[in-house]
C-alpha positions, 0 to 999 in steps of 0.5 A: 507897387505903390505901397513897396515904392513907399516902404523904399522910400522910407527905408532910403531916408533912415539909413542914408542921411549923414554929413554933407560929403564933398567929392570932386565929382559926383556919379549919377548914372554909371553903366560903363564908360559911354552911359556914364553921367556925374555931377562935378559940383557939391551942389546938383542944381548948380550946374549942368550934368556931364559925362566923364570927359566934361562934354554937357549931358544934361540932366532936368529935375523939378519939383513943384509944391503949391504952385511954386516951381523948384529946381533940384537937378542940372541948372539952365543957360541962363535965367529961368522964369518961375523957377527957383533953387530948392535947397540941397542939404545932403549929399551921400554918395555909396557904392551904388547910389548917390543920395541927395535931400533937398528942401522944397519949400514945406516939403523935403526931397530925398533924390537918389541915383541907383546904379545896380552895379553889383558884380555878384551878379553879371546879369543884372550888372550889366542891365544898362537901367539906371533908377531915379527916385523922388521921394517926398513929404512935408515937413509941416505937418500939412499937405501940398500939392506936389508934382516932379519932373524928370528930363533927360536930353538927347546929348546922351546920345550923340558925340557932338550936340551938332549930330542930328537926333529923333525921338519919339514917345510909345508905351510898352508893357507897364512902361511909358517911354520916350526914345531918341537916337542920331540919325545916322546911327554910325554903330562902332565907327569912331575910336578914340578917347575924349569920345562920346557914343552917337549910336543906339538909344537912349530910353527915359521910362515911368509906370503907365500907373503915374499917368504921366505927361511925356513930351519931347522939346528944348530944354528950355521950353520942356521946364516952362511947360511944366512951370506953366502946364503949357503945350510945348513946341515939339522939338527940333532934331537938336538938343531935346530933352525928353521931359517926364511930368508926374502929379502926386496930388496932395503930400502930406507926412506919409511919403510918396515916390516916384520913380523914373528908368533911365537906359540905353540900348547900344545895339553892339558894344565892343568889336572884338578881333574885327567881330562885333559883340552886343552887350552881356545882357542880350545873351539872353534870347529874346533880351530887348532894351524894352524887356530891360526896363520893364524888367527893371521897373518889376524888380525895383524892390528888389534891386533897391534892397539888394544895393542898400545891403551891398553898400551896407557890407562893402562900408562895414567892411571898408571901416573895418579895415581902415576906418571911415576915411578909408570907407569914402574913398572906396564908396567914392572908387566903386562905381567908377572902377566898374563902369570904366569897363564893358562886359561882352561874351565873346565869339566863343561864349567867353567872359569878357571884361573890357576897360578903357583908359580913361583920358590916358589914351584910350586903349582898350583892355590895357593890362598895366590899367587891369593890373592896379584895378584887380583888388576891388574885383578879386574881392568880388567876382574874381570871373571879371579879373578873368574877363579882363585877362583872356583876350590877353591870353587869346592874342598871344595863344592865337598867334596873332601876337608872338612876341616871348612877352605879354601885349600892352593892350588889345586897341583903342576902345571899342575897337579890341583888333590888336595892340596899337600902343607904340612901344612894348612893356615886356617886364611889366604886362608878364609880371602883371598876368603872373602876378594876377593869374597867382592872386586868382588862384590864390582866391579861388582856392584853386589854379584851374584858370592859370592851367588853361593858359599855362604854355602861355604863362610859362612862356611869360615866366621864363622872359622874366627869368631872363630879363625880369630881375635888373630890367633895361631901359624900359617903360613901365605902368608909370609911363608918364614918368619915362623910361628908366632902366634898372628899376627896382620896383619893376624888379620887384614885379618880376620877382613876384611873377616868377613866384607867382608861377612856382606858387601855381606850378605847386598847386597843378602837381609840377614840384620840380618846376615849382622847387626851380622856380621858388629857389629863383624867386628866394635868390632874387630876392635877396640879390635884390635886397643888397643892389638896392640898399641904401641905407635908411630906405631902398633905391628908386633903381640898382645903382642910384643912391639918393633916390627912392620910390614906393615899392607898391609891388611888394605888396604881393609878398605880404597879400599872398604870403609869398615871405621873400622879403623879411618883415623890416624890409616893409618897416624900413620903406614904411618908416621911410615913406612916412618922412616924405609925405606931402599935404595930398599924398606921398608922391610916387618917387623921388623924381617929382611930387606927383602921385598915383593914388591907387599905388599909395593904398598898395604901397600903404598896405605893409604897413601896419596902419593905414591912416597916415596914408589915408588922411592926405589922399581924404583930404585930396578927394574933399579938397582937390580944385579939379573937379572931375571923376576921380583922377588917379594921378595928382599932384601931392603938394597942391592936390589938383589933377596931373591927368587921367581921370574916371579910370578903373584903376581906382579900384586898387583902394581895395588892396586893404579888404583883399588882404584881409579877406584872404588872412581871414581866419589865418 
């Protein structure tokens, strides 16, 4: 194990060292949107580490080289005696990793965050064991003696830091380990969005090889205990970190890792129509959270290799389609988009793929939040889109949601019992499944998911017939702008679900619908070229000259070749857009210079070149003064946050590499 631990670590320095990036928050541990952990500044032993809301969940790293101690991860409340700050000289963020170097005095630090969010594989996926590497050598050509540190503290397992915690330390197969939890364990009984998980239990894990010294107290006392080799007072049943030492002994050239597991064990994840589901992994009979991590230790090499040739693939790719501005942005979106989301089976065996509206309220399986996330998952592992539709189609096909239209969610995370969001979106979530269910079957080659649930489908494809094309005064996706009726975008939507729809009924035999449905989309679509003409652009809605919006769903027409909308409708919106851009990005419509983010890559995409849209959103992540998990809806002339933050839909940056993906060869 020791000679692959160095053979990775080796391989880690090669590939990822490059340019300092900047982003407004850095993910370091990313599971999904309870075990989730960033660094919101550029440097990581600047400030303590927090989960996506804000709320403190610290992180400790140390590194002591001949008796000087250095501090490489989180930072203290206040001064620390015998502790100074290590120079941190990169930082790269990929995928699945984020990639730290760092100077120690004569010897240098790689620290990497690995979460193996690789979607390929559910599995493993849905592990939820995060890995953290030190790797070091000197730079001297010397030896030092070397020891590092690893803490975690006990916040990542509470609401509140005022919730009483216990911890204790035990081994378990090639594992040391230490455990804590709240005391009260109050599994699945709080709802809501700036919310924290306070049950189950957090795990910090090291090889019984390393020998390590495992001990549980205050953050402050756990950093002096390793500065001074001190005991320690135990801790109290607040605020503990549970600390990991490890000695190198000397460290010369050749490099040394050490590794570290950091998991947690929710005990039940989601409740899904009053029934509780445990996490993906645990379908495995016998799956304990002590197997996990010994699991994960096993497999390191393993994973480590399998997520460096994914973020080698997922950045060739992304250069490929828009260059390296556009690359950033998709590295940045990977890991956020995947772990605002958690993967259960539900009562009836189902994949189910449940996200959270991230600091924009909270549901849970919001389908206008499914809608913009589903390029990065239609490239990768379509079965996750589906996982995010079914409860959907299982609400209406239940009959405990009747209306003629598609619900807005399934409840306020992690409770899916039904929709509570206050008002209905008709055009919107129909066009939505349409859309999505077309853009499945387009993928796979094949409409066997849309058959499952073509009553339903049908039913939603016929409301649109009927209300879809010149909408009333509704919300849509964009419901933070208000209600707006005669919507030319929302119009869009409709059209692109009814043509959806013909596109399926073709491909399960049914011509005759197919012909109907096709002519109704091929009318609209012109009718909807004369209502919202104006001139040099298309309006923001039928009937309002002077106004304008992107047409972002219109991007359907040219990713799935529907070709109801001749090429120079695109040119003239594109050319259009290009006037108004703003320093951060093209704002959304005429009515304010506020944007979305995801809906600016749809929007860029018929276009034939990305990168006038792509340098104000780069220089929006490089730039931007608000430093959290990446928002999606900022503001284009100053580049702070509006709101919303660390949600899925950033996983609309994929929209590029979709499109290509499924012309591939064409």
């Amino acid at each position: 194990m020791k000679r692959i631990l160095v053979l990775l670590c080796l391989g880690i320095a090669g590939y990822r060292v490059q340019a300092q990036q900047k982003a407004p928050a850095y993910p370091l541990i990313t599971h999904d949107p309870y075990f989730s952990v960033w660094s919101d500044t550029d440097t990581l032993n600047k400030a303590a580490t927090v989960h996506w809301t804000g709320a403190q969940q610290a992180l400790s790293g140390l590194v002591k080289v001949d008796g000087v101690t250095y501090r490489v991860l989180g930072a203290s409340d206040g001064p620390e005696a015998g502790i100074v700050p290590a120079q941190q000289t990169d930082v790269a963020v990929h995928a699945t990793q984020t990639v730290y170097q760092f100077r120690c005095g004569q010897v240098a630090l790689t620290l990497t965050f690995t979460s193996p969010l690789l979607v390929r594989d559910l599995r493993l996926m849905s592990r939820p064991v995060s890995y953290i590497s030190y790797c070091v050598h000197a730079i001297d050509n010397r030896q030092h003696a070397v020891d590092v540190y690893f803490g975690a503290s006990s916040d990542l397992a509470v609401n509140g830091p005022s919730q009483p915690v216990t911890a204790r330390q035990f081994t378990n197969g090639k594992l040391s380990l230490l455990k804590a939890g709240t005391v009260s364990q109050p599994v699945l009984q709080k709802k809501g969005d700036d919310l924290r998980i306070d049950w189950g239990y957090l795990y910090v894990g090291v090889p019984l090889s390393a020998k390590a010294d495992q001990y549980v107290c205050s953050p402050a006392e756990a950093a002096q205990r390793f500065v001074h080799k001190k005991t320690s007072v135990a801790g109290g049943d607040r605020q503990q970190m549970l600390s990991t030492s490890v000695s190198l002994g000397l460290v010369g050239t050749a490099p040394k890792e050490q590794l570290f597991l950091l998991g947690y064990d929710d005990l039940y994840a989601i409740q899904y129509f009053n029934t509780n589901l445990k996490a993906w992994w645990k379908d495995t009979p016998g799956a304990t959270i002590e197997n996990e991590l010994n699991t994960a230790l096993k497999d390191y090499a393993t994973v480590q290799q399998q997520c460096e040739a994914f973020d080698r693939e997922l950045r060739a790719d992304a250069i490929a389609a828009g260059g390296e501005q556009y690359a950033a942005l998709c590295e940045l979106a990977y890991r956020q988009s995947v772990a605002a989301h958690k993967l259960v089976k539900g009562p009836k065996g189902q994949l189910l793929f449940l996200s959270k509206e991230n600091f924009s309220n909270g549901c849970i399986n919001t389908v206008d939040v499914t809608y913009p996330s589903a390029p990065l998952f239609l490239l990768y592992n379509p079965d996750l889109l589906k996982g995010m539709m079914t409860g959907i189609f299982e609400y209406s096909e239940s009959g405990r949601y009747t209306k003629p239209f598609a619900a807005h969610d399934l409840g306020t995370y992690p409770l899916a019992n039904g929709q509570v969001y206050g008002e209905d979106m008709p055009v919107e979530e129909s066009g939505n499944m349409l859309i999505l269910a077309g853009a499945i079957a387009a993928v796979e080659g094949n409409a066997n998911y849309a058959k499952a649930h073509w009553k339903t489908l049908t039913t939603w494809a016929d409301y649109l017939l009927q209300a879809g094309f010149d909408p009333a005064n509704q919300l849509c996706t964009d419901d933070f702008a208000g209600h707006l009726a005669r919507n030319a975008n929302l119009s869009l939507k409709a059209i692109m679900g009814i043509k959806s729809y013909a596109m399926l009924a073709g491909m399960l035999g049914e011509t005759a619908t197919a012909t109907r449905y096709n002519d109704q989309a091929r009318d609209m679509a012109q009718k909807w070229q004369d209502l919202a003409a104006d001139g040099d652009h298309y309006t923001l809605a039928f009937g309002k000259p002077g106004t304008w919006s992107q047409k972002y769903n219109m991007v359907w027409d040219k990713v799935l070749d529907f070709h109801l909308f001749p090429k120079d409708v695109y040119s003239k919106e594109i050319n259009y857009y290009l006037g108004k851009q703003q320093p951060f990005g093209l704002p959304l419509d005429s009515r304010k210079t506020y944007t979305k983010s995801d809906w600016i890559m749809w929007t860029a995409v018929l276009g034939d070149d990305m990168t006038p849209f792509v340098q104000p959103l780069y220089r929006y992540i490089t730039e931007t003064p608000t430093r959290v998990p990446l928002s999606d809806w900022h503001e284009t002339s100053d580049g702070k946050k509006v709101g919303f933050q660390a949600r899925s839909v950033v996983g609309g940056y994929f929209m590029k590499m979709l499109d290509l993906k499924l012309h591939k060869g064409k």
